[in-house]
C-alpha positions, 0 to 999 in steps of 0.5 A: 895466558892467551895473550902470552900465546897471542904476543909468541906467535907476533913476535916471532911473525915480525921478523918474517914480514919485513924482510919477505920481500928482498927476493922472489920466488917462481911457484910451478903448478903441473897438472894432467890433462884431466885435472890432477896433481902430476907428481915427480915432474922435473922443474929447473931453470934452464941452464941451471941446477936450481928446481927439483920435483913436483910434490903430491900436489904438482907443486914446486917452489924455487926460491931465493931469486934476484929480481930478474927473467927467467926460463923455466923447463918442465919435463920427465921422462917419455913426456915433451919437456916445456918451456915457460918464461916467467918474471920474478920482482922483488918481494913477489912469488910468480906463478906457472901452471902447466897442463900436460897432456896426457891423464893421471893415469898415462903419466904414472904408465909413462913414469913407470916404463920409464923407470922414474917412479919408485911407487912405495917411496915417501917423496913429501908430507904436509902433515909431518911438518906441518908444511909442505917438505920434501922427506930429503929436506925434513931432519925428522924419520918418517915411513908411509904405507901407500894405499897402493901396497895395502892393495897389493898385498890384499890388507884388509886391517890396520894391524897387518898395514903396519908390518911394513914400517920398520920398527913397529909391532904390535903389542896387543889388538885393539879391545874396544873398552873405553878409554884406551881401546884402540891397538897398542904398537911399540915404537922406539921401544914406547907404547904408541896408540893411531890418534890422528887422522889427517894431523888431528885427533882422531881417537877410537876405541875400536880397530880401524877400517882402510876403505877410506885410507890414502895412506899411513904415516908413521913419525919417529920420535916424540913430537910434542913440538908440532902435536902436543902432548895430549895425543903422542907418544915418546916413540913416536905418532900414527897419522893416517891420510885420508882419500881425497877427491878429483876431478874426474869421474871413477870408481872401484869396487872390490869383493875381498874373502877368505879364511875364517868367514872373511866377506868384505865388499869395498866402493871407491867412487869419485865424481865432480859435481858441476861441469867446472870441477870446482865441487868433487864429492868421492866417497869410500865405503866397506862392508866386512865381516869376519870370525876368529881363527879360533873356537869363537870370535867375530868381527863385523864393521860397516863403514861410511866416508864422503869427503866434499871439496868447493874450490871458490876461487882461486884464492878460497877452497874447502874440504869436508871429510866424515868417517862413520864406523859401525862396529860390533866384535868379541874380545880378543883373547889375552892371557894377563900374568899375574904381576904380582907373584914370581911365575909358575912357567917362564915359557910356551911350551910349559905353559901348554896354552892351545892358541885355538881356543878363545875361552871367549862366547860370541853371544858376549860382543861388544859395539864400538860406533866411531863417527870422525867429522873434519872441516878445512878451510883454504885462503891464499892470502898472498903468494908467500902466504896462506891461512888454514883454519881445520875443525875436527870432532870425534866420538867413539863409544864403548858399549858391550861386554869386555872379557880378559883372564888373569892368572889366580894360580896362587890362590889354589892349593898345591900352587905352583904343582898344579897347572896355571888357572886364570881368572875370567873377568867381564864387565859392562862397558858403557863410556864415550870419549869426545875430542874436538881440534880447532887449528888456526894455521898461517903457512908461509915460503918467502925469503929473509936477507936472501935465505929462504923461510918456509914456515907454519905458525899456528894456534891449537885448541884440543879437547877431550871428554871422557864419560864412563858408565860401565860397571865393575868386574865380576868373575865368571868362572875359572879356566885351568889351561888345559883343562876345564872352564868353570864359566856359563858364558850366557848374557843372563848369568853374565848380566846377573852376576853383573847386577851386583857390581857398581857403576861408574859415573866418571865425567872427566874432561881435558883441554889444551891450549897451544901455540906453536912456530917453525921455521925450515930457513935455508942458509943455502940450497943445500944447508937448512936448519929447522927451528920449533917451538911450542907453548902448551897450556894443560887444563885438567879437570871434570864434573868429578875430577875431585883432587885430580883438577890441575893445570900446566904450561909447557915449552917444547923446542924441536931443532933439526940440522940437513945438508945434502951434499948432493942436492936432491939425492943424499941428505945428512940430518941431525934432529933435537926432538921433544916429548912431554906428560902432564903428570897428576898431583899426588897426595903424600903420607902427611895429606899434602898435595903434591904438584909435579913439572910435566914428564919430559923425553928428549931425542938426539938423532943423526942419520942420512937419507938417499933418493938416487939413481934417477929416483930408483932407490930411497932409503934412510939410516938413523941412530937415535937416543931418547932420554926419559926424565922427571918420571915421578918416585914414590919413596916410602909408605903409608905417613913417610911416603913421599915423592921425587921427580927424577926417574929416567929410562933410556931408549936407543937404536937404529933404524934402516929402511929402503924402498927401491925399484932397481929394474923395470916392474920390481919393487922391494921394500925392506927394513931392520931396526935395533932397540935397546931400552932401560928403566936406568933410574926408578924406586921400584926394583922390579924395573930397575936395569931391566928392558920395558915391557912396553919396548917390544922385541930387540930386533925386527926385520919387514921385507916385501918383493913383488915382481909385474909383467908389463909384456909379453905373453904373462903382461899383468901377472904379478908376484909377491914374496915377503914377511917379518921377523921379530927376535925374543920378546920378553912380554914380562919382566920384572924382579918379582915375576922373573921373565917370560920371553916369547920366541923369535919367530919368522913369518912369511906370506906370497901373492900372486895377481893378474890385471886385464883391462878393468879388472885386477884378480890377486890371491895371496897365502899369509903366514905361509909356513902356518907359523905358530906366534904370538904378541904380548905386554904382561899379556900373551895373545895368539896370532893368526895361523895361515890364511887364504886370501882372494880379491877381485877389483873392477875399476870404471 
């Protein structure tokens, strides 16, 4: 297998070897004057249409150049354009680098008076394609949350960042049991979990801490092409971008409270280590504790991230990232129906439920430590190419009491008269999962019979450990909804009625080997095509997997198609997108095993993307379709029982999302996404024609609109109005349980801040209205009512 991996990725090299050097290339490198990155810097050949922006990097490539001089202009807008003239030989990348003189931060007040920047927009990713790629020129829809508008609207949890993505809710808060702790979010109407930082797996079982977050990148559609198939989901990927050092000496604190016993401190602190700026150390840390809205419940984390970078020489660099998260909380508190019985109530309102009451006790607490250790490796080995070799590990640990209740109604006499009685269950946790990512990465931009490549062609081994130890479930006590609680919520009765329960001593353990190329060639400078391919090899297996060891091997294409009709500006784009599962073996009726191809989900998508009017407005229109196919039946029971592959669900939609920044100091952010989902063909009548519990609502809208001052006598005050809306949930819907549908609801929140030198004081209200909501799949949990929030930065 290793050498059929190996031989992919040589065959599909040679072509990109031998006909790099028909052209050449100029590569821009724009810098501020304190050493940093200068971003949406104007770079063109003089006299020409053929240039562009600078990315995240202050980088710019031209390429596709005949051999020849050439004059290159370097401006923006306020700034003094620059001249550079540069020869270009065949076969080789010539290098700019220009300093500006002004700082990071005169540039982004030059960008902003001179309305050039539109501060929310997404405008490059290395990490969605792999490679740098402008979001014009990549056939994939994508959304960021910058660690700006997390500022700005004075997020202090993972959860309310993600409000801001079109298309995205959430269906439960994380929970911190083992195995799938993390927060669930629908997606393309999938169920999709956060499980990379930085493009590689990143797993926890507890909720997520943004101290150290530069920004959140949600990808839609399935993505096994790129990222596997171990970490994905059909809807799509959560990847968040950590902070990154420079170099120059500057920190942050910010003292954050509010509502419900919110204290959260929080430290950004950047300096260079020698007096070249070769070796930058930042790190982030928070401190955040926090209760419950209702009668118990709390949260406390304590958060640790030093990130170290070493620029050897110009050819060699490093980068170090950890996160180290200490995290002890309550369960929140869900409702689980039974899913087994037709339901008593099909509503809210007659269910009677009080959103206030947790039916929880904050002595039963669970801790969820989460250490996340990263390493990247730099080399340019040429001007067209560049090798990256990246490290991850991961543990995250389950380690307390997890509590939820379940409905039992039918078990008491006089059912359904009677009001609806839950079940509490808790058990012990005690598991851990490790994942370790090591990456292999060759990244080139060079061009083949005049068209420009640009390509990443890497290897991928992806691990991950699971080690349970908890115990069973015990029942501790019932809770009539309404009424009375049977429970004795303290750890001695809790830990005797656990005594009896069994231990679990599970120690499972999966790999996948990968390999995988993709190529963005363009046949002109407005038409590009994306080609993509992934080879997986899928091993599973465990100290007592048993039965359950198996392996299987993949092949996942991706195509995308993009012309811009106005280069820079309007980009239309079509995309052909894959997603897998490996499915387990079974053992039918007559004791055969039974082995299975993977679970295949395929995406059609066409769509255009803008960024016009001198960069004030970006927005992205999509329609997608995603088929789901060779879902596994099972037909028949007991000896007759058998299986077939060729269960399908279909999820189809639209999504729009605009960023813009019309008028000096305004900044709007709004979306709408429209889902439609199916379970179409399936042996279980319970599904079959209806919409998934996974799918979320049909209809969503996000909007924010904040408003600064930059003169006159209010200079630095600022204003904030938004929310989201989300339409009918049903959160259970079967044929056997009829359907229980939560109410579309409209949630408002405002915020008003004030800058002064070093300091930034904001206020902001959430939920406004004090709107009474809440989120589900098969389970019903309230979410929070209003809340005050108040926040003081000092920057030095």
């Amino acid at each position: 297998m290793k050498k059929i991996l190996t031989y992919t990725i040589m065959l599909m090299l040679i072509p990109a070897f031998l006909f790099a050097q028909q052209t050449g290339s100029i590569k821009t490198i724009v810098k501020t004057s304190d050493g940093q990155a200068a971003e949406a810097v104007s770079v063109y050949i003089k006299g020409t249409k053929r240039g562009g922006t600078t990315n995240e990097n202050g980088e710019h490539t031209i390429s596709n150049l005949k051999a020849g001089d050439y004059t290159i202009l370097i401006s923006a807008v306020g700034l003094v354009s620059q001249e550079k003239s540069v020869s270009v030989g065949a076969g080789q990348s010539s290098i700019i680098e220009v300093t500006l003189s002004e700082s990071l931060s005169q540039l982004v007040e030059v960008n902003i008076k001179g309305s050039k920047v539109n501060k929310f927009a997404q405008k490059s990713s290395d990490y969605v394609a792999r490679m740098p790629l402008s979001n014009l020129e990549n056939p994939q829809v994508y959304n960021t949350v910058s660690s700006e508008l997390i500022k700005e609207q004075v997020i202090t949890n993972f959860n309310d960042a993600l409000k801001n993505v079109p298309g995205i809710d959430k269906l439960w808060t994380s929970t911190g049991r083992g195995g799938d702790g993390a927060g669930y979010f629908s997606l393309r109407g999938f169920a999709v979990q956060p499980t990379l930082v930085n493009g590689l797996a990143g797993l926890t079982t507890g909720g997520l801490d943004l101290a150290n977050t530069e920004r959140i990148e949600v990808l839609k559609g399935p993505s096994g092409t790129l990222f596997g198939s171990s970490i994905i989901s059909y809807g799509g990927l959560i990847n968040i971008i950590t902070k990154k050092p420079f170099k120059t000496f500057a920190t942050e604190v910010t003292y954050t409270a509010g509502s419900f016993g919110l204290n959260r401190i929080t430290a950004d602190v950047n300096t260079p280590l020698d007096k070249e700026g070769n070796v930058l150390l930042r790190v982030n840390a928070a401190y955040h504790d926090e209760n419950s809205f209702q009668d118990q419940g709390f949260k406390k984390t304590r958060f640790f991230a030093p990130t170290l970078s070493y620029k050897v020489d110009d050819k060699l660099s490093f980068l170090f990232n950890a996160e180290v998260l200490s995290a002890e909380s309550t369960n929140p508190t869900m409702l689980f129906f039974d899913r087994d019985i037709a339901l008593r109530v099909n509503n809210l309102k007659d269910l009677g439920y009080d959103y206030k009451k947790s039916y929880t006790s904050n002595n039963l607490t669970i801790k969820n430590p989460t250490t996340n250790i990263q390493a990247q490796m730099n080399y340019q080995l040429s001007p067209e190419w560049r090798s990256q070799t990246v490290v991850s590990r991961s543990t995250a640990k389950s380690d307390g009491y997890y509590s939820y209740l379940y409905e039992t109604s039918q078990y008491f006499p006089g059912y359904p008269n009677i009001p609806s009685v839950f079940g509490r269950y808790i058990n012990k946790q005690n598991a851990t999962i490790t994942t370790t990512d090591l990456q292999q990465n060759f990244i080139g931009d060079f061009s083949i019979a005049g068209m420009r490549n640009r390509i990443v062609a890497g290897v991928d081994y992806f691990s991950r450990v699971n080690i349970d130890n908890g115990t069973g479930y015990a029942v501790v006590g019932m809770v009539t909804i309404g009424g009375d609680d049977t429970g004795i919520l303290s750890v001695p009765q809790v830990d005797s009625l656990l005594a009896g329960q069994p231990v679990s001593y599970s120690n499972l353990e999966q790999k996948t080997y990968s390999t995988y190329v993709s190529d963005v060639f363009n046949f002109t400078p407005s038409l590009s095509a994306m080609v993509s391919a992934r080879i997986d090899h899928f091993v599973n297996g465990g100290l007592d997997a048993g039965d359950s060891k198996y392996s299987q091997t993949h092949i996942s294409p991706k195509f995308g198609l993009v012309y811009q009709p106005i280069k820079d500006q309007l980009s239309l784009f079509a995309n052909y997108m894959n997603g897998f599962t490996n499915v387990a073996p079974a053992t039918d009726g007559s004791g055969r095993r039974v082995t299975f191809n993977p679970q295949q989900a395929n995406q059609l998508e066409f769509g255009t993307k803008l960024n016009i009017w001198d960069n004030k407005i970006a927005a992205s229109f999509s329609y997608y379709n995603i088929k789901v196919t060779d879902v596994v039946r099972s037909i028949g029971a007991n000896v007759n029982q058998t299986y077939v592959q060729d269960g399908e669900n279909n999820s189809k939609g639209f999504e729009a999302d605009i960023t813009a920044n019309p008028v000096k100091g305004l900044n709007i952010i709004a979306g709408y996404s429209r889902n439609i989902s199916k379970t179409t063909k399936t042996s279980q009548e319970d599904f079959l024609g209806r919409r998934p519990e996974e799918a979320g609502p049909k209809n969503m809208i996000n909007a924010w609109i904040s408003y600064r001052f930059d003169e006159g006598m209010v200079k630095g005050l600022g204003l904030g109005f938004g929310g989201n809306y989300a339409s009918e949930n049903q959160i259970l819907n079967r044929l056997t349980t009829g359907v229980f549908a939560l109410p579309a609801y409209t949630v408002l929140n405002a915020s008003a801040s004030y800058a002064a030198k070093a300091f930034t004081f904001t206020f902001k209200v959430d939920n406004l209205t004090n709107k009474e909501y809440y989120k589900g799949w098969s389970t019903l949990e309230a979410q929070r009512p209003r809340a005050y929030i108040g926040s003081i930065a000092y920057k030095f």
